[in-house]
PDB file of N, CA, C, O and CB in Angstrom:
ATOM      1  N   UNK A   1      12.545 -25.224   6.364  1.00  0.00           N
ATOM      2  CA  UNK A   1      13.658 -24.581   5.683  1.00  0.00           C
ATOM      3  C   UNK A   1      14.946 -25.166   6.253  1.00  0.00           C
ATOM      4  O   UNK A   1      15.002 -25.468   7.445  1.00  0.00           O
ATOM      5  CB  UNK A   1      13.613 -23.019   5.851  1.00  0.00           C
ATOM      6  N   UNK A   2      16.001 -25.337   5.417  1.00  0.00           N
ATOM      7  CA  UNK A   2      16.693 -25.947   6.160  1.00  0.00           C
ATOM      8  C   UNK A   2      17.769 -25.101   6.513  1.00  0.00           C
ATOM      9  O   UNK A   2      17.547 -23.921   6.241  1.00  0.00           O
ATOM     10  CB  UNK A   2      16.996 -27.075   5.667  1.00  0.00           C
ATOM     11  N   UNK A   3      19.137 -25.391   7.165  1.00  0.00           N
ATOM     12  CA  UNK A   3      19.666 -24.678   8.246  1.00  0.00           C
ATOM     13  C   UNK A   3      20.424 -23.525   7.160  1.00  0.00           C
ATOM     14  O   UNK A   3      20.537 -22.342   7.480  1.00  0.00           O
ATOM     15  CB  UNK A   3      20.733 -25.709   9.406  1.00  0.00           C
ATOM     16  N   UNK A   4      21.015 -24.178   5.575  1.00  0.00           N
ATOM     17  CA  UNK A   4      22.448 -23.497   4.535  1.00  0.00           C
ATOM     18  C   UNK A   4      21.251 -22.667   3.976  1.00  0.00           C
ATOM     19  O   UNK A   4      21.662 -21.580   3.571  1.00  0.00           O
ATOM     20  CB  UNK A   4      23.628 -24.751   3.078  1.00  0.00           C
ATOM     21  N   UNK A   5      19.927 -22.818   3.823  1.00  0.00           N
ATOM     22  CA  UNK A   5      19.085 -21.603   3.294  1.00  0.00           C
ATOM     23  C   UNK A   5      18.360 -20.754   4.287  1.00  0.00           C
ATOM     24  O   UNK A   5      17.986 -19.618   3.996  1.00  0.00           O
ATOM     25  CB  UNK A   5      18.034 -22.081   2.359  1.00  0.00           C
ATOM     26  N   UNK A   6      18.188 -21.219   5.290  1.00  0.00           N
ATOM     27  CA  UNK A   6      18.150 -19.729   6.397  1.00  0.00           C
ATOM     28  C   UNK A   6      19.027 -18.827   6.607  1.00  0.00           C
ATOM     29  O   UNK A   6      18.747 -17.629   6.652  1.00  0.00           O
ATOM     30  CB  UNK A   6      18.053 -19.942   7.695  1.00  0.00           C
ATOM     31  N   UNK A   7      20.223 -19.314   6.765  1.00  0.00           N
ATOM     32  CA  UNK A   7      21.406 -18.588   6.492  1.00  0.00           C
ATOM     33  C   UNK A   7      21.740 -18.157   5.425  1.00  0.00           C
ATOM     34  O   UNK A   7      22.700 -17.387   5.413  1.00  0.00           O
ATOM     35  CB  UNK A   7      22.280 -19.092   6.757  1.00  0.00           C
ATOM     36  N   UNK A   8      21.292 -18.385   4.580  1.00  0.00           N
ATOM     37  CA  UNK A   8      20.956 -17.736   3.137  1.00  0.00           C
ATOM     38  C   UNK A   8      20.208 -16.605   3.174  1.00  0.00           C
ATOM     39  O   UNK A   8      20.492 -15.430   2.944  1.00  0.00           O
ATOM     40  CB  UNK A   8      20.205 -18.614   2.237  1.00  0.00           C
ATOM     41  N   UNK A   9      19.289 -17.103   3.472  1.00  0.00           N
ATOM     42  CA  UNK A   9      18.235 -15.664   3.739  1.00  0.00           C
ATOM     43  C   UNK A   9      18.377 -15.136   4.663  1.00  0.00           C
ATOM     44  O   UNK A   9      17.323 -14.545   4.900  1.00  0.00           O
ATOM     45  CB  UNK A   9      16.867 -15.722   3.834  1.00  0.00           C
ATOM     46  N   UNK A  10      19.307 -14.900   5.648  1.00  0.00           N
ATOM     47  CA  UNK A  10      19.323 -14.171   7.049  1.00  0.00           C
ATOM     48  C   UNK A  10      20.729 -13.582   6.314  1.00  0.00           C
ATOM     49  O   UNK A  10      21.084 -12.558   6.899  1.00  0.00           O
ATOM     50  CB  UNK A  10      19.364 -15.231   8.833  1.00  0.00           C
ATOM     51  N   UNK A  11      21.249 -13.789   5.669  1.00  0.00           N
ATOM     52  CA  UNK A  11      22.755 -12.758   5.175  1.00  0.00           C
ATOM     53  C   UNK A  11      22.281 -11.917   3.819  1.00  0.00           C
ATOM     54  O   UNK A  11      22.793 -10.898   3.355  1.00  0.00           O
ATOM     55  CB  UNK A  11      24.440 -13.955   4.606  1.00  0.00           C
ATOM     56  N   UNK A  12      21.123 -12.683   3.327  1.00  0.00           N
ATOM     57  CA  UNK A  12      20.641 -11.536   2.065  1.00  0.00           C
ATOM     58  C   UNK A  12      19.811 -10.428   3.120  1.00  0.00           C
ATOM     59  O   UNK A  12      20.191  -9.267   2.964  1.00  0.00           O
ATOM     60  CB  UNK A  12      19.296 -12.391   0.534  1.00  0.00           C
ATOM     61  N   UNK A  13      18.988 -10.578   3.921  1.00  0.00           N
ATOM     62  CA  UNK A  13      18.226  -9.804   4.204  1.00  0.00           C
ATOM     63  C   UNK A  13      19.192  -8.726   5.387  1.00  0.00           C
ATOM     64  O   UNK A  13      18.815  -7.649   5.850  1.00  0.00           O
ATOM     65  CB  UNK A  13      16.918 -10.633   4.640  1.00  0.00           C
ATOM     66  N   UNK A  14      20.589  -9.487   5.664  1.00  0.00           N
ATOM     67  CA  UNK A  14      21.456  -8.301   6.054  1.00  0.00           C
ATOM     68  C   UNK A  14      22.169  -7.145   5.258  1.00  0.00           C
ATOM     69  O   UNK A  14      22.696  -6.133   5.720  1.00  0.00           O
ATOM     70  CB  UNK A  14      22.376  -8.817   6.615  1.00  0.00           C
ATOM     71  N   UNK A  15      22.051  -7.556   3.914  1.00  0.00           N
ATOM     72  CA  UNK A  15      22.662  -6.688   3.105  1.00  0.00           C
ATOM     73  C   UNK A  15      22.083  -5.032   2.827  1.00  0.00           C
ATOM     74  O   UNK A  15      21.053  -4.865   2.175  1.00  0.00           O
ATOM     75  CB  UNK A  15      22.681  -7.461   1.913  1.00  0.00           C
ATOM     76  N   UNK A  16      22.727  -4.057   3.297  1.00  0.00           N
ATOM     77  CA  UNK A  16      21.829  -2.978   3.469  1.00  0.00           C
ATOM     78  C   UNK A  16      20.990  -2.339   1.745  1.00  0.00           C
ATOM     79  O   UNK A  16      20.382  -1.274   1.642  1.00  0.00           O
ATOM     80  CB  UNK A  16      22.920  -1.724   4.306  1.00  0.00           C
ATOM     81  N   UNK A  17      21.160  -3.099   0.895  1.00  0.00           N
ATOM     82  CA  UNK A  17      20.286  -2.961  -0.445  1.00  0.00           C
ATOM     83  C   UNK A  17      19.175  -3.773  -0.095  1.00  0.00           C
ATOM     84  O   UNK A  17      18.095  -3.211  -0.280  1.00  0.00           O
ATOM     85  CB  UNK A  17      20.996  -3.490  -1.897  1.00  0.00           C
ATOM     86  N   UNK A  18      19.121  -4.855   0.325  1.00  0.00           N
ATOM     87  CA  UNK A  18      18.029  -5.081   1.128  1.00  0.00           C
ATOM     88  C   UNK A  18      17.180  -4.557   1.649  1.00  0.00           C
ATOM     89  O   UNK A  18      15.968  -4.683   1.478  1.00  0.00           O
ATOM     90  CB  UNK A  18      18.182  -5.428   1.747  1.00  0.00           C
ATOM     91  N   UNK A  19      17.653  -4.023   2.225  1.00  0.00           N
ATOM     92  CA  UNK A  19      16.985  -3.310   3.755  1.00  0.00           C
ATOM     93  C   UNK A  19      16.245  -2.440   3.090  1.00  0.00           C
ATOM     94  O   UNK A  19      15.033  -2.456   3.304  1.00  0.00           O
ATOM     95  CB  UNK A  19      18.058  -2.457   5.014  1.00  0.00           C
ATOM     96  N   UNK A  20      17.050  -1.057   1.708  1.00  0.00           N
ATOM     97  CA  UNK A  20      16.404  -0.066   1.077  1.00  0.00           C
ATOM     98  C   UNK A  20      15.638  -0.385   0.097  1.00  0.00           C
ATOM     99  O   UNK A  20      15.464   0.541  -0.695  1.00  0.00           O
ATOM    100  CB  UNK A  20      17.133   0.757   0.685  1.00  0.00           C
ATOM    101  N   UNK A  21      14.976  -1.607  -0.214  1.00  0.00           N
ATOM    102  CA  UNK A  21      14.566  -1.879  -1.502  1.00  0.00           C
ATOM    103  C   UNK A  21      15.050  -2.611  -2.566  1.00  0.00           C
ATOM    104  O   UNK A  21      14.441  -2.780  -3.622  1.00  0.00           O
ATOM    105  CB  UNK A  21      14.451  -1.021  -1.911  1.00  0.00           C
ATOM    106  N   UNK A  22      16.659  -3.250  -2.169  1.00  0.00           N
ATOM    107  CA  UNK A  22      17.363  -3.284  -3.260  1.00  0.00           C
ATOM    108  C   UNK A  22      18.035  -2.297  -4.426  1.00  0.00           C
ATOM    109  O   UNK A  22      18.374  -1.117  -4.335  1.00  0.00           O
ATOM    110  CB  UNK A  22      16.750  -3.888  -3.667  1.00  0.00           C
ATOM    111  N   UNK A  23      18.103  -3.265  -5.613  1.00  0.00           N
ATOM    112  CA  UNK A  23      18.875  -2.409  -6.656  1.00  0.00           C
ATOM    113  C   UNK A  23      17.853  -1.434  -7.591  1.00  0.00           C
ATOM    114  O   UNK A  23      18.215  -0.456  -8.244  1.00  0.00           O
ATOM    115  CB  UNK A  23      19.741  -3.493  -7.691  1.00  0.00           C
ATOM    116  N   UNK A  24      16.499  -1.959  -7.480  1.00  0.00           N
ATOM    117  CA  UNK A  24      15.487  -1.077  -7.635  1.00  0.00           C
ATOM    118  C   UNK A  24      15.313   0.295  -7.211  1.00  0.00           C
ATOM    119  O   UNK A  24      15.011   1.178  -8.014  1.00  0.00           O
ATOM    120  CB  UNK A  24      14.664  -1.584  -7.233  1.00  0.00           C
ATOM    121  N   UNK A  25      15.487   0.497  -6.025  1.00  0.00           N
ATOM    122  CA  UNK A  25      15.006   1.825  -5.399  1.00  0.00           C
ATOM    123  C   UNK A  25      16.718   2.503  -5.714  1.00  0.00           C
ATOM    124  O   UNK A  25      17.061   3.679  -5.599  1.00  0.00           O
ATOM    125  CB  UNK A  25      14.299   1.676  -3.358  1.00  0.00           C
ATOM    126  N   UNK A  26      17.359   1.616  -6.027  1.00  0.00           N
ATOM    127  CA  UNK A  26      18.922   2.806  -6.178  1.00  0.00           C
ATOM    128  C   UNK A  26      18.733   3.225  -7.855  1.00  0.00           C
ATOM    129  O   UNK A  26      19.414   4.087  -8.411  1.00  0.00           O
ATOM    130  CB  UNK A  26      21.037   1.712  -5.870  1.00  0.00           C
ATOM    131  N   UNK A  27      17.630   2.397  -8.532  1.00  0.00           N
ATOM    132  CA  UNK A  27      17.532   3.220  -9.634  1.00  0.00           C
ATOM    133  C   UNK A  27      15.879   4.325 -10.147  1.00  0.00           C
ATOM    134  O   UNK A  27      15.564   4.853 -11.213  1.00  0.00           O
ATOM    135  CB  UNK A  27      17.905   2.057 -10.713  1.00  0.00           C
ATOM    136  N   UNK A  28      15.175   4.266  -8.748  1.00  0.00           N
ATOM    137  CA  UNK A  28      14.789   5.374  -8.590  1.00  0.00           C
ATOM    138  C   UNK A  28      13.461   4.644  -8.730  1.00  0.00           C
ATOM    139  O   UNK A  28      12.510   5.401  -8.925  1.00  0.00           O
ATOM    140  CB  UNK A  28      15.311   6.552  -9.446  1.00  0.00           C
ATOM    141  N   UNK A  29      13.176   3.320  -8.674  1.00  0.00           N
ATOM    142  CA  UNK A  29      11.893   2.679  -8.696  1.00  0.00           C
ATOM    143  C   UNK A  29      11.576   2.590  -7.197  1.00  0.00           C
ATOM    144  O   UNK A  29      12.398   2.129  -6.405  1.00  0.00           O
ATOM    145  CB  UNK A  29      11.897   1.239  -9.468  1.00  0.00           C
ATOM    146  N   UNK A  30      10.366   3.042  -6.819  1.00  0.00           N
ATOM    147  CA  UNK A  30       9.438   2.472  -5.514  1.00  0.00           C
ATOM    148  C   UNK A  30       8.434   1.857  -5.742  1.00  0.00           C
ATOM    149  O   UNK A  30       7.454   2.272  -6.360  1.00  0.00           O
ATOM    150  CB  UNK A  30       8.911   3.368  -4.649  1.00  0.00           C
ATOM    151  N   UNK A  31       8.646   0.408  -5.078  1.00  0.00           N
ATOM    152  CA  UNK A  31       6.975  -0.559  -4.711  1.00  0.00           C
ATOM    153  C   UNK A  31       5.884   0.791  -3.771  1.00  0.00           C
ATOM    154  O   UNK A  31       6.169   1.551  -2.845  1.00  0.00           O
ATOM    155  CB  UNK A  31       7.433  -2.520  -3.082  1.00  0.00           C
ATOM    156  N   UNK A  32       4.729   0.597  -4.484  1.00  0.00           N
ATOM    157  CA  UNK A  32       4.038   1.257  -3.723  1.00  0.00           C
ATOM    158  C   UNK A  32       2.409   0.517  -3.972  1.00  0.00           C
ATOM    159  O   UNK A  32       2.107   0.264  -5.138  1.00  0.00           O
ATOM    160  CB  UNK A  32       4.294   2.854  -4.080  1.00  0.00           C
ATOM    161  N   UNK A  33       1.439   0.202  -2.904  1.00  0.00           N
ATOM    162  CA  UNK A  33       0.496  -0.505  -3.292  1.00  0.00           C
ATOM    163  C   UNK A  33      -0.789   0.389  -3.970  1.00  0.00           C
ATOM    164  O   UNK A  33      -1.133   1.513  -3.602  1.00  0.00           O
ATOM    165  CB  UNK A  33       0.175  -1.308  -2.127  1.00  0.00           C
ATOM    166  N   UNK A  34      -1.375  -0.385  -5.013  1.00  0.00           N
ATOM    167  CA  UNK A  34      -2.299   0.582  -6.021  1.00  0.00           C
ATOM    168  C   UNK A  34      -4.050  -0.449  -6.044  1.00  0.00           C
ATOM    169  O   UNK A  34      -4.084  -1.643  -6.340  1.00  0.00           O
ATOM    170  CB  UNK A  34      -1.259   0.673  -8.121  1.00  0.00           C
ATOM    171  N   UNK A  35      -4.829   0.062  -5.812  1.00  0.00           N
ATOM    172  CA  UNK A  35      -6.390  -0.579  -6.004  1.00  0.00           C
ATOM    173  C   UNK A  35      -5.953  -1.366  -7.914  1.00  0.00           C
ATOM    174  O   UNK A  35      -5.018  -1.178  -8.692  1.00  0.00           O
ATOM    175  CB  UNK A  35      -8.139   1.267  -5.959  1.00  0.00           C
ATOM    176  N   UNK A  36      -7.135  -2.183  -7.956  1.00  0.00           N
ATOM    177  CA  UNK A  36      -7.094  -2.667  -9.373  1.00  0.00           C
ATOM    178  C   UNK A  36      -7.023  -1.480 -10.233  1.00  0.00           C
ATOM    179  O   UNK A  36      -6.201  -1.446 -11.149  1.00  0.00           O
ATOM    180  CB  UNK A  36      -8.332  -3.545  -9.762  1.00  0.00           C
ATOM    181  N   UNK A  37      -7.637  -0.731 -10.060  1.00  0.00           N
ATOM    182  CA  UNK A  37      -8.611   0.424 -11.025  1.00  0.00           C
ATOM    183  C   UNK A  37      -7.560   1.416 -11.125  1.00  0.00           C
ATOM    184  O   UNK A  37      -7.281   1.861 -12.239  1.00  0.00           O
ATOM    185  CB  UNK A  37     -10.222   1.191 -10.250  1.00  0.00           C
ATOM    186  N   UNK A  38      -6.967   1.801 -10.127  1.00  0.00           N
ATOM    187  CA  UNK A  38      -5.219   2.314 -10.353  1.00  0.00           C
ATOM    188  C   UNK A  38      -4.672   1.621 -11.101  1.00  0.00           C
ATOM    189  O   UNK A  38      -4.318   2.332 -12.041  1.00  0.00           O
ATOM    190  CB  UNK A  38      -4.208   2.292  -9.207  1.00  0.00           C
ATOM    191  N   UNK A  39      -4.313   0.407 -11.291  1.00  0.00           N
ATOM    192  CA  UNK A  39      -3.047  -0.577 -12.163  1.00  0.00           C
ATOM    193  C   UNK A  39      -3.811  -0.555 -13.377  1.00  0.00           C
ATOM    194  O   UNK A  39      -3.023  -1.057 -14.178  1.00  0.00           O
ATOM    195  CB  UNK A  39      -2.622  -2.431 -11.579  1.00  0.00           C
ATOM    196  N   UNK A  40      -4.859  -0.283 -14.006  1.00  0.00           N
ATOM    197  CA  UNK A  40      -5.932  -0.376 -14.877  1.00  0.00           C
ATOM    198  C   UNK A  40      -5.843   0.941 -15.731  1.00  0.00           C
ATOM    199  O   UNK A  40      -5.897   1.028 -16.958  1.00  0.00           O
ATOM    200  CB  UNK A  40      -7.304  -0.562 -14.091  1.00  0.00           C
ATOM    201  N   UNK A  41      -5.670   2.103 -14.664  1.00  0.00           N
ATOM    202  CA  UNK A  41      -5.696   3.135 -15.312  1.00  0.00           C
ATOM    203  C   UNK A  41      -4.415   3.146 -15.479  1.00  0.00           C
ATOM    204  O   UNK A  41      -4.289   3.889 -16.452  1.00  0.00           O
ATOM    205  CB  UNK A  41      -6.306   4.202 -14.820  1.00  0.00           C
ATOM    206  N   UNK A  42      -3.181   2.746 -15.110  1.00  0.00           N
ATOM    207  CA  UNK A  42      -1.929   3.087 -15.475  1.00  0.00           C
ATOM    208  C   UNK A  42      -1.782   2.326 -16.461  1.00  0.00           C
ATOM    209  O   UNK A  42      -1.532   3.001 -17.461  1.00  0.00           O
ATOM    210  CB  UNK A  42      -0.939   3.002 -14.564  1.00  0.00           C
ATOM    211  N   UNK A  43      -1.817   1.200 -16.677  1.00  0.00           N
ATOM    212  CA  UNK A  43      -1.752   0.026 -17.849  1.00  0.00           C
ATOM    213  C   UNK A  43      -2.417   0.918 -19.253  1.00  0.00           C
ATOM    214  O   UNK A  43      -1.825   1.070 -20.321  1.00  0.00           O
ATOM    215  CB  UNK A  43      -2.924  -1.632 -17.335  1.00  0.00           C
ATOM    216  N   UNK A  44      -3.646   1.383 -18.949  1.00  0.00           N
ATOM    217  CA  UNK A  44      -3.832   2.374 -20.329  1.00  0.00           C
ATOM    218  C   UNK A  44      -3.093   3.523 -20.629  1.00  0.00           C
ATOM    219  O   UNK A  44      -2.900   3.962 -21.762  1.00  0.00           O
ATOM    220  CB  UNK A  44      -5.088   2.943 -20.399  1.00  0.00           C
ATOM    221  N   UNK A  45      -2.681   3.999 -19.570  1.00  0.00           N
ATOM    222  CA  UNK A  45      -1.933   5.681 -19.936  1.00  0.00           C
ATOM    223  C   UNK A  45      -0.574   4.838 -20.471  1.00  0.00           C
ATOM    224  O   UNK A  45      -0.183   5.398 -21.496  1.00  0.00           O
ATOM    225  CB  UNK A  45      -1.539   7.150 -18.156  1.00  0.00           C
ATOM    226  N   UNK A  46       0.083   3.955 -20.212  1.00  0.00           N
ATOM    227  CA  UNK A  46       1.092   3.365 -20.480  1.00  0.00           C
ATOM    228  C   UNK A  46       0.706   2.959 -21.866  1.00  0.00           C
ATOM    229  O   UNK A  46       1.555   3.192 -22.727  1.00  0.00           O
ATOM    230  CB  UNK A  46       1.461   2.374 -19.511  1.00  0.00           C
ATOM    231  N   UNK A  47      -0.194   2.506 -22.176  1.00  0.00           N
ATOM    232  CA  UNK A  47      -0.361   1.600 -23.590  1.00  0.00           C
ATOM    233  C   UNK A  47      -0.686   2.828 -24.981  1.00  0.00           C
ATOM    234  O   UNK A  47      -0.440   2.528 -26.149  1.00  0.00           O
ATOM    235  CB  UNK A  47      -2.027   0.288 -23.351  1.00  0.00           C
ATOM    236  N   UNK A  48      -1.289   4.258 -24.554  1.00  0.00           N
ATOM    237  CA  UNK A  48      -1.051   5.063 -25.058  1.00  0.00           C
ATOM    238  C   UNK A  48      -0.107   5.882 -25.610  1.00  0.00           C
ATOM    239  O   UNK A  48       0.015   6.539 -26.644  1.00  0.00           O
ATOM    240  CB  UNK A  48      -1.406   5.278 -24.716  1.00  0.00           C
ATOM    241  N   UNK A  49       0.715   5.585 -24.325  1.00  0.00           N
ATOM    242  CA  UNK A  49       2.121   6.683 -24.773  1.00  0.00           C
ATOM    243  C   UNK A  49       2.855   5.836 -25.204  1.00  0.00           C
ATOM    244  O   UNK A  49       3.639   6.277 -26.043  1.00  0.00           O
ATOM    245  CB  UNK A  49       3.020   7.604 -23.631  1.00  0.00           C
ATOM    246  N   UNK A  50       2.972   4.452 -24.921  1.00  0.00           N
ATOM    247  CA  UNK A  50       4.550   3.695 -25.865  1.00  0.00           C
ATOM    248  C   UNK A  50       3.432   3.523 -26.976  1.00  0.00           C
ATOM    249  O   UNK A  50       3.938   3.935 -28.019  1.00  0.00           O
ATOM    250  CB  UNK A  50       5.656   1.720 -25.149  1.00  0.00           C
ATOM    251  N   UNK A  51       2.626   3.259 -27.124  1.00  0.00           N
ATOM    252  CA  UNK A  51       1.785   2.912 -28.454  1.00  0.00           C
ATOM    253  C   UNK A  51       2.286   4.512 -29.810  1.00  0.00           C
ATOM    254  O   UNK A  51       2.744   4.744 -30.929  1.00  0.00           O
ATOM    255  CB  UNK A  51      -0.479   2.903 -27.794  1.00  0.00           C
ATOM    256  N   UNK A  52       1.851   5.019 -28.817  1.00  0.00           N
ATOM    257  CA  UNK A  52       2.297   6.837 -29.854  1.00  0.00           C
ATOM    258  C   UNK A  52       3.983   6.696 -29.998  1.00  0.00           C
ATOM    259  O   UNK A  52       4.292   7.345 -30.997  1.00  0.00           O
ATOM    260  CB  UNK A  52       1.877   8.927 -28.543  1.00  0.00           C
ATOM    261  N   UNK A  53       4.990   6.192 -29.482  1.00  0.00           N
ATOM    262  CA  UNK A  53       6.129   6.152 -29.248  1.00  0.00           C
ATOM    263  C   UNK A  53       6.632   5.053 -30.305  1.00  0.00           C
ATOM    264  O   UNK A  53       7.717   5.121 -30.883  1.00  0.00           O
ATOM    265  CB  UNK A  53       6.328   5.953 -27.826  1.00  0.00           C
ATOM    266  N   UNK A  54       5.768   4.118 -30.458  1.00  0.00           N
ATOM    267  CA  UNK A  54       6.001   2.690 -31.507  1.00  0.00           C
ATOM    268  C   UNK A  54       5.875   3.242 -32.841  1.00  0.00           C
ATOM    269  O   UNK A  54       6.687   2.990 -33.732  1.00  0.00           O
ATOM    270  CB  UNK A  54       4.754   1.323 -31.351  1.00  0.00           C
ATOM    271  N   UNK A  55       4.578   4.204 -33.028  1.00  0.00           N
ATOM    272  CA  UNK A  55       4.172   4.253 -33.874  1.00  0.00           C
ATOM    273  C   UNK A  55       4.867   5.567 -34.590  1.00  0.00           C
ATOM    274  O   UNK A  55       5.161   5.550 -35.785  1.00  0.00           O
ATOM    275  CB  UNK A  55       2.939   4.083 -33.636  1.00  0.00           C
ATOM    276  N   UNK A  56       5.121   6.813 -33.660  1.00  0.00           N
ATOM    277  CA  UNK A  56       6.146   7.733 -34.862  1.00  0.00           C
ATOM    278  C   UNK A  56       7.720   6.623 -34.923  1.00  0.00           C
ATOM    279  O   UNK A  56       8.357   6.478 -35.967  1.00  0.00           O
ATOM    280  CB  UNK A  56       6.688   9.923 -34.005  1.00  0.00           C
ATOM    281  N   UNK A  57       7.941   6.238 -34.164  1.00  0.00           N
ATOM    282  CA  UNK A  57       9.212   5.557 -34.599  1.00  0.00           C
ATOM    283  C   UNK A  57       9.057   4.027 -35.821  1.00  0.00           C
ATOM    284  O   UNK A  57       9.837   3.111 -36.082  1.00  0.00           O
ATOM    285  CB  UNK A  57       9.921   5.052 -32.991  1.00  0.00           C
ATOM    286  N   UNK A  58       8.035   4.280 -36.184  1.00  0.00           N
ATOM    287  CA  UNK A  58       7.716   3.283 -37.629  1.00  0.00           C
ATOM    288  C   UNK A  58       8.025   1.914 -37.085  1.00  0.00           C
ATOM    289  O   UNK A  58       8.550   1.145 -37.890  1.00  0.00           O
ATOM    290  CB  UNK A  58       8.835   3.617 -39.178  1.00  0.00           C
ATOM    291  N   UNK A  59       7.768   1.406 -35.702  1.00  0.00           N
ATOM    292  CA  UNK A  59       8.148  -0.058 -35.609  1.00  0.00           C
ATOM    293  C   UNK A  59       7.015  -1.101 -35.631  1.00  0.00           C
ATOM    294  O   UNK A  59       6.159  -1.386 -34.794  1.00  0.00           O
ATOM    295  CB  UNK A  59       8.901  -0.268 -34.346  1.00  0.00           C
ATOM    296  N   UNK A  60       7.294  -1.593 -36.902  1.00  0.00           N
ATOM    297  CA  UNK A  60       6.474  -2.621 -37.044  1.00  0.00           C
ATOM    298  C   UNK A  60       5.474  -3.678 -36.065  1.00  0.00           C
ATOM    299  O   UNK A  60       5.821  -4.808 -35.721  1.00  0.00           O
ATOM    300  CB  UNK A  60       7.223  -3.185 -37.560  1.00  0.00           C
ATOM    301  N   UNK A  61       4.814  -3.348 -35.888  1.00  0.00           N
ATOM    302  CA  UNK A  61       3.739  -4.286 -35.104  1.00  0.00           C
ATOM    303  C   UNK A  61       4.117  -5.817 -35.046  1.00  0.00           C
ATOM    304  O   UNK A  61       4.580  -6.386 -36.034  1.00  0.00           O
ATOM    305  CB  UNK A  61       2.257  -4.201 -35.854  1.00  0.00           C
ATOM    306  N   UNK A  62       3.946  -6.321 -34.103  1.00  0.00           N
ATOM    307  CA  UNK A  62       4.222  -8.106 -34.049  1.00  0.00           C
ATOM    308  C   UNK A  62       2.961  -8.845 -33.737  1.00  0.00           C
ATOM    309  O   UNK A  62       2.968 -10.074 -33.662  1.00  0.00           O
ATOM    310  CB  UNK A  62       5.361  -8.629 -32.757  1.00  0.00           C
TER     311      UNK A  62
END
């Protein structure tokens, strides 16, 4: 790595949005780690409810 991008990354990773997650967690998102079968089951409960959400709002399928 060279010396203008360590110092790159040593002044981003001072920035205290950094430190909390970034601009993510100030809008109320948390990384949190999930098994496959978790991201699997959320990916369907997700594909259900915007699917019901697409569909009373009449938007055409692509």
């Amino acid at each position: 790595m060279a010396a203008r991008d360590l110092h790159g990354f040593v002044a981003e990773r001072a920035d205290p949005r950094a430190r909390r997650g970034g601009e993510l967690l100030e809008l109320g998102i948390e990384a949190k780690a999930s098994t496959p079968a978790e991201i699997a089951g959320r990916l369907n409960d997700d594909i259900k409810k915007w699917g019901a959400v697409i569909e009373a709002a009449n938007i055409p399928k692509q």
